[in-house]
N, C-alpha and C positions, 0 to 999 in steps of 0.2 A: 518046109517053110511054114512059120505059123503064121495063124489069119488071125486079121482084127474082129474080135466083137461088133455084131452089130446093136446099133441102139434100138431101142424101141423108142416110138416117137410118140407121145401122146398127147393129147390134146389140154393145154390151161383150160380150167372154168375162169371164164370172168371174175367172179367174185362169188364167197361162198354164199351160200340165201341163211340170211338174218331169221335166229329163232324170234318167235312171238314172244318170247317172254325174256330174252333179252332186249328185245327191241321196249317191250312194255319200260322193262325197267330202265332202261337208257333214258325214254321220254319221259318218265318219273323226274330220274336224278333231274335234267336239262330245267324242268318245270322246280325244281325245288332250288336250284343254283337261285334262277330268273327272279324268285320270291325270298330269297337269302338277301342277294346282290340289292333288291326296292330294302329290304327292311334295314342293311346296314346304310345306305347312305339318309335315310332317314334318320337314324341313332347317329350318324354320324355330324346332320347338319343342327340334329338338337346340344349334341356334344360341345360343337363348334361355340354355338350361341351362350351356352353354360358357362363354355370357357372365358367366353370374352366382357361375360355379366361378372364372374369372379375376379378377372381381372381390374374390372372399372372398379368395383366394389374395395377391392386390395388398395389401389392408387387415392380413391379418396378418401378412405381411412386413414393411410399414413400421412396423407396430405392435413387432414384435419387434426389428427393427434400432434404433428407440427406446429400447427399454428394453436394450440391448446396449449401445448408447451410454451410458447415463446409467450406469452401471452401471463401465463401464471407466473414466471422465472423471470 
């Protein structure tokens, strides 16, 4: 009669230990997202503002070139 294998049983490590110099680099990238993330919603609320001066700018242009026309015609 054949016999079953036995297991060997070994113990999990919790978690492996973080190199130094991945961890460096990790806290790098995290610190450079943090400082991406402030710089784009700044560029993004000047963007905003930009947008909404060209567009007033648009409206009362054609508004005025309107009444330029009717006005000579």
């Amino acid at each position: 009669m054949t016999m079953l294998r036995r297991r060997v049983l070994r113990t999990v490590s919790a978690a492996p230990v973080p190199n130094g110099r991945q961890q460096a680099r990790h806290e790098r990238m995290c610190a450079k997202l943090a400082k991406d993330r402030i710089a784009l919603k700044r560029w993004l609320t000047r963007l905003k503002r930009a947008t909404s001066t060209v567009t007033a700018l648009h409206a009362r242009i054609s508004r005025l070139e309107t009444q330029l026309a009717e006005k000579a015609g």
